[in-house]
C-alpha positions in Angstrom: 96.6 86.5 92.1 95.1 88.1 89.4 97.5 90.8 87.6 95.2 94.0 87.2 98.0 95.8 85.9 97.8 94.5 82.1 94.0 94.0 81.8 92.6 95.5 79.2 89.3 97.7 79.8 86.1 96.1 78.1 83.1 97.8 76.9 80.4 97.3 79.2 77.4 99.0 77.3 76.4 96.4 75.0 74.7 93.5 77.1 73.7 91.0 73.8 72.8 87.8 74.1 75.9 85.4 73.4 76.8 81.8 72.7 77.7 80.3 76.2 80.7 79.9 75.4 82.1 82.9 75.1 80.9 83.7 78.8 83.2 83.3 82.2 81.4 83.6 85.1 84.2 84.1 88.5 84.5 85.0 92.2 86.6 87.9 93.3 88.0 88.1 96.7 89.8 91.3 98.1 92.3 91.2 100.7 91.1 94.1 103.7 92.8 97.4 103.4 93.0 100.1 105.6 89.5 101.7 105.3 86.9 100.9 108.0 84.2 99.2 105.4 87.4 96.8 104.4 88.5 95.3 107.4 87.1 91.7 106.4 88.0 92.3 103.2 85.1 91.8 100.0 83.5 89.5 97.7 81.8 89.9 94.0 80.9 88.4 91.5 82.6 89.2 88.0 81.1 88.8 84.2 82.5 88.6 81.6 81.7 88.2 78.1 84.5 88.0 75.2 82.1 88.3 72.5 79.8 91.4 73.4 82.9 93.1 75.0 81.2 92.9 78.6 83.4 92.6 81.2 81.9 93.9 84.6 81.8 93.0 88.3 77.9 92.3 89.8 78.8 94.0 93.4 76.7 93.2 96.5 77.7 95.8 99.7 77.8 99.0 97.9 76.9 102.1 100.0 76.8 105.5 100.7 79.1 107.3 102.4 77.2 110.5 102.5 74.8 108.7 105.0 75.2 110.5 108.6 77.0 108.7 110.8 78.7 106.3 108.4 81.3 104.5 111.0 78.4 104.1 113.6 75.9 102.9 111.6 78.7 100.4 109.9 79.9 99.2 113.2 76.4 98.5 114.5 75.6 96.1 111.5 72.9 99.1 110.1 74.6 100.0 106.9 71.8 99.9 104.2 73.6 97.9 101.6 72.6 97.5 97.4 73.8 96.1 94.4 75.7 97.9 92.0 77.4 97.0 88.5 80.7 98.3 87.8 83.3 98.2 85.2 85.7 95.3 86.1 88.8 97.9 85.2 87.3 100.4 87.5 86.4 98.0 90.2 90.5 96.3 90.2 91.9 100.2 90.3 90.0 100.8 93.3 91.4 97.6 95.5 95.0 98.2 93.4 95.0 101.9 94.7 94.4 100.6 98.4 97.0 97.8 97.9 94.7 95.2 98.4 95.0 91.9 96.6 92.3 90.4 94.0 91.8 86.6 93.7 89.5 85.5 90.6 87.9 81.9 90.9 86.7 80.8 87.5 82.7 79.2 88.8 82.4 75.8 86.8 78.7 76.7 85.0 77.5 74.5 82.4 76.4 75.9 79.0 73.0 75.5 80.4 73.7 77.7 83.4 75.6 80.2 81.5 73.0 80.8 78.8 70.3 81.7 81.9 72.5 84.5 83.2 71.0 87.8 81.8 72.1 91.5 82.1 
């Protein structure tokens, strides 16, 4: 389990190109929590980059909750879904004030692979 408490927050404004190196690429799973859109829990996808300071969470499933009929359209499988881009810091506080558990899963990229990912 990955201890959010002691994670230090990264600056996520400058997106420079950086040896590979320097670059960890890792799943995050969440444990549900109480909230309706968490029952199955959630996945993303977290980058990080030690030598531009980047350390942000590529998030697939981000919605709305301003849309009418939120819990119907959720239940029904029509909840418009996009990608957002949150800081990793803020993204951990959210699941840590619901409880919920985050598990990071370091993904074995080459160098090669690494150096093709672009923010």
């Amino acid at each position: 389990m990955l201890d959010i408490s002691k994670i230090a927050i990264g600056n996520t404004t400058n997106y420079a190109e950086t040896p590979a190196d320097s670059i960890r690429v890792s799943l995050l799973t969440c444990s549900p929590h109480d909230e309706i859109y968490s029952l199955y829990g959630h996945t993303a996808i977290r980058y990080e980059d030690k030598a531009s300071k980047t350390d942000i969470v590529v998030n697939y499933g981000m919605f709305s909750f301003k849309k009418p009929f939120f819990v119907a359209r959720f239940v029904l499988g029509l909840t418009d879904y996009e990608m957002g881009i949150q800081d990793f810091n803020d993204f951990c506080y959210e699941y840590q004030y619901f409880g919920s558990q985050v598990t990071q899963q370091e993904i074995n990229l080459t160098p090669e692979e690494k150096g093709q990912l672009y923010l």
